[in-house]
C-alpha positions in Angstrom: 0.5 -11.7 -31.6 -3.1 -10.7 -30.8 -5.8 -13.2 -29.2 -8.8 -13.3 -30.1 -11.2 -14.8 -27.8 -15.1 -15.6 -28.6 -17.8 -17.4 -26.7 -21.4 -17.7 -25.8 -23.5 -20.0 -23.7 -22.2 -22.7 -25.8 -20.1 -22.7 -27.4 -15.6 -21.1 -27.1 -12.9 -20.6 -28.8 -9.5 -18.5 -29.4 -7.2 -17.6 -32.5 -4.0 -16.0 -32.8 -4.2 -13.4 -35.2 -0.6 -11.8 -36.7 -1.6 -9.2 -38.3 -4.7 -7.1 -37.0 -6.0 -5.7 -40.1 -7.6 -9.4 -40.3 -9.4 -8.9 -37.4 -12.7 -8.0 -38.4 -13.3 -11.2 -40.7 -12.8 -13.4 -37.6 -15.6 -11.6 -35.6 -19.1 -13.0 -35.4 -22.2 -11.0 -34.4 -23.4 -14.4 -32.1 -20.2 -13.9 -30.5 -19.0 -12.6 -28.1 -15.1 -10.8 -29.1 -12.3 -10.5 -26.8 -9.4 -9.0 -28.7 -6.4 -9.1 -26.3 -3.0 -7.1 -26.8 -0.1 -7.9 -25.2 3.3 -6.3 -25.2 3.0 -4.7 -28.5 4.4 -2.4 -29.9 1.4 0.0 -29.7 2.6 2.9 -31.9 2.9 0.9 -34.9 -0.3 -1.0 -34.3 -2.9 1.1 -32.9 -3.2 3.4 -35.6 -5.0 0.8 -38.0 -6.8 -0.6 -34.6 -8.0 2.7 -33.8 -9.9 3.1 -37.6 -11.2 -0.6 -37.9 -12.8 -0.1 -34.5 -13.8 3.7 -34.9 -11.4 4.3 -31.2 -11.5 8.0 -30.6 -7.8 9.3 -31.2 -7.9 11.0 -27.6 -8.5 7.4 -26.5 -5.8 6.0 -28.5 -3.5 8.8 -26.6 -4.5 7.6 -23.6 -3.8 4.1 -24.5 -0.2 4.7 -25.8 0.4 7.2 -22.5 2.1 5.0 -19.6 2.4 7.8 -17.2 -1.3 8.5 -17.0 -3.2 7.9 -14.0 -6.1 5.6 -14.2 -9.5 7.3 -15.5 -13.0 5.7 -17.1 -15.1 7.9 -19.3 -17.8 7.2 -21.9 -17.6 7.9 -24.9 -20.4 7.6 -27.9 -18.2 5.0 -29.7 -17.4 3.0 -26.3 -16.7 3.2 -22.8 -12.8 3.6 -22.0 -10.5 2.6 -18.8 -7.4 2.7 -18.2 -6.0 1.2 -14.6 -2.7 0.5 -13.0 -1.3 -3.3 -12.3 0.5 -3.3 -8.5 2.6 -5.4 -7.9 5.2 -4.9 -4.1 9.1 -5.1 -3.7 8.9 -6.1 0.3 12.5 -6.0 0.1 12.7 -2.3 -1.5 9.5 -1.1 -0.2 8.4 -0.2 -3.7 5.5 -0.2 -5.5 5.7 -1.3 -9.6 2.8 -0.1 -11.9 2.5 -1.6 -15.0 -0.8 -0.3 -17.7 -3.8 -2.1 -18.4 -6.9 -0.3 -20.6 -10.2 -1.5 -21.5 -12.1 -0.6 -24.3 -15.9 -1.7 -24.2 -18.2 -1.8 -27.5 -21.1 -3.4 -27.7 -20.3 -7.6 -27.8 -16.9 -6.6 -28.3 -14.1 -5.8 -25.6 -10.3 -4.7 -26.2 -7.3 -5.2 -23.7 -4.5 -3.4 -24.0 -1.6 -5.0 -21.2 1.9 -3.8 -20.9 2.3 -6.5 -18.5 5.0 -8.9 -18.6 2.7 -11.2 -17.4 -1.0 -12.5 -18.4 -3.4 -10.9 -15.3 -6.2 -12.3 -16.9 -5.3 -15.5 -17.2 -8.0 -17.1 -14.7 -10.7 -15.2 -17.0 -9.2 -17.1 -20.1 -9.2 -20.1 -18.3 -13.5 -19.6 -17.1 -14.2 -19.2 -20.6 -12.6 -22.2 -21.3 -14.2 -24.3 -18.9 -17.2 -22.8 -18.6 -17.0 -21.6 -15.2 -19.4 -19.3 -13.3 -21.6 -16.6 -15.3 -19.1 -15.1 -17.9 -20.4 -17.9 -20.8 -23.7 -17.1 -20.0 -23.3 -13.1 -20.0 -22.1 -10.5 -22.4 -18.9 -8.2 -22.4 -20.0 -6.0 -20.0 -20.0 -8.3 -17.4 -16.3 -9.7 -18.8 -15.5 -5.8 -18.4 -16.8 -6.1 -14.9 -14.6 -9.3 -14.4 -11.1 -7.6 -15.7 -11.9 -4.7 -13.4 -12.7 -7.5 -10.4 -9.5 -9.3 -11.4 -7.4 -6.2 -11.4 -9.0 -4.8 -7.9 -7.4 -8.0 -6.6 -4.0 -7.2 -6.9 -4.5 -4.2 -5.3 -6.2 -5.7 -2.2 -3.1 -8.2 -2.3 -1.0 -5.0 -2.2 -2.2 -4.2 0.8 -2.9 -7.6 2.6 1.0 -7.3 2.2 1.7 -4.0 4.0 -0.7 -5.1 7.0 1.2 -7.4 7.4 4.5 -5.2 7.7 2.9 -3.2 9.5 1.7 -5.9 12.3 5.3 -6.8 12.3 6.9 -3.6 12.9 3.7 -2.8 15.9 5.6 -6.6 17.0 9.4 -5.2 17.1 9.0 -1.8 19.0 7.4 -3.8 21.7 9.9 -5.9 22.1 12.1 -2.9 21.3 14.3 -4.5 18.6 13.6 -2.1 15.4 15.8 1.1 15.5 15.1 3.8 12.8 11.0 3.2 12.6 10.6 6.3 11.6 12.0 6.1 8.1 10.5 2.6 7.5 7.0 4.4 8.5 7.8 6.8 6.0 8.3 4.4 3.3 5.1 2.2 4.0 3.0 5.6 3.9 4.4 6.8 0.9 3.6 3.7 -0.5 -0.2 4.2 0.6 -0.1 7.1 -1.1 0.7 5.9 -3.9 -1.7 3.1 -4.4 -4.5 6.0 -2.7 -3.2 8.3 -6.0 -4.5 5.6 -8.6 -7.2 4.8 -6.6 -8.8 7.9 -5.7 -9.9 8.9 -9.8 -11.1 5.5 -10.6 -13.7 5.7 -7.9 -14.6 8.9 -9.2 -15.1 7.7 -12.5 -17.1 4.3 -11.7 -19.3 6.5 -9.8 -20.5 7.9 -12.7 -20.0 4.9 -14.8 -22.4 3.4 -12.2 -25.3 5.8 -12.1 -25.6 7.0 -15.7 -26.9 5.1 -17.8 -25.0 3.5 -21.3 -25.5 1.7 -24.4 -22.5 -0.8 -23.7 -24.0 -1.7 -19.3 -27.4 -3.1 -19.4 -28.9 -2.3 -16.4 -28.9 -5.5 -14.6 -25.5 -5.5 -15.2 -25.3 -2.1 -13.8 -25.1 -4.2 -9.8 -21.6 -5.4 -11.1 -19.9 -2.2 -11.5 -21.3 -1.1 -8.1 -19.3 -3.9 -7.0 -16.0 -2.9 -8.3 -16.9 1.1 -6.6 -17.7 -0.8 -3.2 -14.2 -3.0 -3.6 -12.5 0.9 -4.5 -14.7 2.5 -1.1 -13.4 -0.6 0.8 -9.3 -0.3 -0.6 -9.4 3.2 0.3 -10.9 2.7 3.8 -8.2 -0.3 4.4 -5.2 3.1 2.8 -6.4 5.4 5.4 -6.8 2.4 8.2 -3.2 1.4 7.7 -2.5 5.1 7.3 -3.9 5.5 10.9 -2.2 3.0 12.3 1.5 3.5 10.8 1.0 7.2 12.6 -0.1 5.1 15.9 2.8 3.2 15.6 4.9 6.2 14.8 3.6 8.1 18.1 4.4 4.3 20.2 7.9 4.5 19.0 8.6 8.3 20.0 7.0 7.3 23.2 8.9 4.5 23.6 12.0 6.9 22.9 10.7 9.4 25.4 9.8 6.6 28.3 13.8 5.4 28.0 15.0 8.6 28.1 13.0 9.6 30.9 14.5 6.3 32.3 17.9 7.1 31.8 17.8 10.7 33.1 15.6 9.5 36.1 18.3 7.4 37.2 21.3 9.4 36.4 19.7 12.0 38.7 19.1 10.1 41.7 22.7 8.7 41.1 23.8 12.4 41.4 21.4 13.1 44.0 22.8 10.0 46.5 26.5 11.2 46.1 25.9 15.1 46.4 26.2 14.9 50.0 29.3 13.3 50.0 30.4 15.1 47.6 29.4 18.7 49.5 31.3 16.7 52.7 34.9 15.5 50.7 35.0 19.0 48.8 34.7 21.0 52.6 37.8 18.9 53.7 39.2 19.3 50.5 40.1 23.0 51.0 43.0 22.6 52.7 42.9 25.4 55.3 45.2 24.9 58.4 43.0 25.2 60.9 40.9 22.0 60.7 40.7 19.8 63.9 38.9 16.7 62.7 42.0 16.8 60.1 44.0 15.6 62.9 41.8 13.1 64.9 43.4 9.4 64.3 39.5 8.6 63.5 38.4 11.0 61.4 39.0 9.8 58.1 36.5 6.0 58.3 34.5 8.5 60.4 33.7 10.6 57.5 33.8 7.3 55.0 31.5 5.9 57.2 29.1 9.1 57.5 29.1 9.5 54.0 28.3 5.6 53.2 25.3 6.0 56.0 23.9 8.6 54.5 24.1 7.6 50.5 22.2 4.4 51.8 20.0 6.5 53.7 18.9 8.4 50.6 18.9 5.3 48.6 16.6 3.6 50.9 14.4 6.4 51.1 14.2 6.9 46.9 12.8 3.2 47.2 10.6 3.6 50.1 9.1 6.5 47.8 8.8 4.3 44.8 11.2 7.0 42.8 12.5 4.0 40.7 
């Protein structure tokens, strides 16, 4: 099934077309079209899409291409994007991508969504209502909307991971998260990942942005610098959380170091305060015959007793020096 949505300042409405080589006679020149696909089976379809709507066939490859990382360019017949849907397994620390693309002609926009669900949704329901400016502007600023709608999901993304993140700075303070390392590694390759489709779509709007095109009127032009500030701001939060997963990285090994440094601090002075005695039982441990204090009746709690004295000795003076 493909949706066809049209609207102006006053007026809305929607039809569900089954067959879209009837989609032309439904479009209106006062009107503006929003021709929505959904979960079609795009290599049977496109083709007769692609010549109703003179799509260039490197476009339609791009469209049929999952795989392909998100890109905008302008074409003389429209302006194309393509962009990637997040959505975040906590559980699994995985990242799942699914394909939206955008095709922008002049009072007419196509959406292509292998999406199992509706992401634009909320945009649907606007028109409907009538809600903010998108009744009273023109598909460039509905293309400016999808792009808004779909920047959202990756900001949620990463609201997400922060807060992961602020969790895991939480359990190596209080020292109850073994193996930090690998969960730090998943978390940044995650960021990667949602940097790696974000990095050629700023590109891309950057252009989009300054040069100037027959489907972006120029007052309209202030929305799309929107979207490249919301793509500048999601990669400033990837390399801030970036940043900080090394920082919490570099706590952790420190917190490994300062423990061990603990435990092999202690276990010295432990050998330390019994070396003495040690040094004293081996010497009257060698047996020879000629030992007099071996036959004093005292000697034996004598030499306990010396060897007690001077353990606490050096234990008392380890404190007094603030060793531990």
């Amino acid at each position: 099934m493909i949706e066809l949505i049209q609207f102006n300042a006053d007026t809305q409405k929607k039809i569900n077309i089954a067959e879209e080589s009837k989609i032309k006679t439904y479009l209106k020149r006062s009107l503006v079209s929003w021709i929505d696909l959904k979960n079609l089976p795009f290599q049977e379809n496109l083709e007769h899409l692609a010549q109703e709507f003179e799509i260039h066939h490197l476009t339609l490859e791009d469209v049929k291409n999952e795989d392909k990382l998100p890109q905008a360019k302008t074409l003389d017949e429209h302006i194309f994007l393509t962009l990637k849907v997040l959505s975040l397994d906590q559980q699994k620390a995985e990242i799942h991508t699914e394909q939206v693309s955008l095709i922008l002609k002049k009072d007419i926009i196509m959406t292509f969504q292998q999406c199992e669900e509706d992401i634009f949704e909320e945009i649907k329901a606007r028109i409907v209502q009538g809600k903010g400016r998108v009744r009273q502007k023109k598909a460039d600023y509905l293309f400016y909307l999808m792009i808004d709608t779909i920047l959202k999901k990756y900001f949620k993304v990463l609201e997400i991971i922060d807060q992961q993140i602020e969790e895991l700075e939480e359990r190596i303070l209080v020292r109850r998260t073994k193996n930090i390392t690998a969960k730090v590694l998943k978390w940044r390759r995650l960021l990667s990942q949602i940097k790696k489709y974000i990095t050629p779509l700023r590109e891309e709007l950057g252009e989009l942005r300054r040069e100037s095109s027959p489907f972006i009127k120029k007052d309209n032009l202030i929305y799309i610098q929107d979207n490249y500030d919301n793509l500048m701001h999601l990669l400033s939060q990837c390399e801030s959380h970036r940043e900080m997963l090394n920082n919490i990285q570099e706590l952790y090994l420190s917190n490994l170091s300062y423990g061990l440094n603990n435990i092999m601090k202690t276990l010295t002075m432990i050998t330390a305060i019994f070396i003495p005695s040690t040094f004293i039982a081996g010497v009257y441990g060698m047996n020879f015959k000629y030992m007099p204090e071996l036959n004093w009746p005292w000697s034996y709690p004598i030499i306990l007793g010396f060897m007690f004295t001077l353990a606490t000795s050096l234990f008392l003076y380890m404190r007094f020096k603030k060793w531990f």
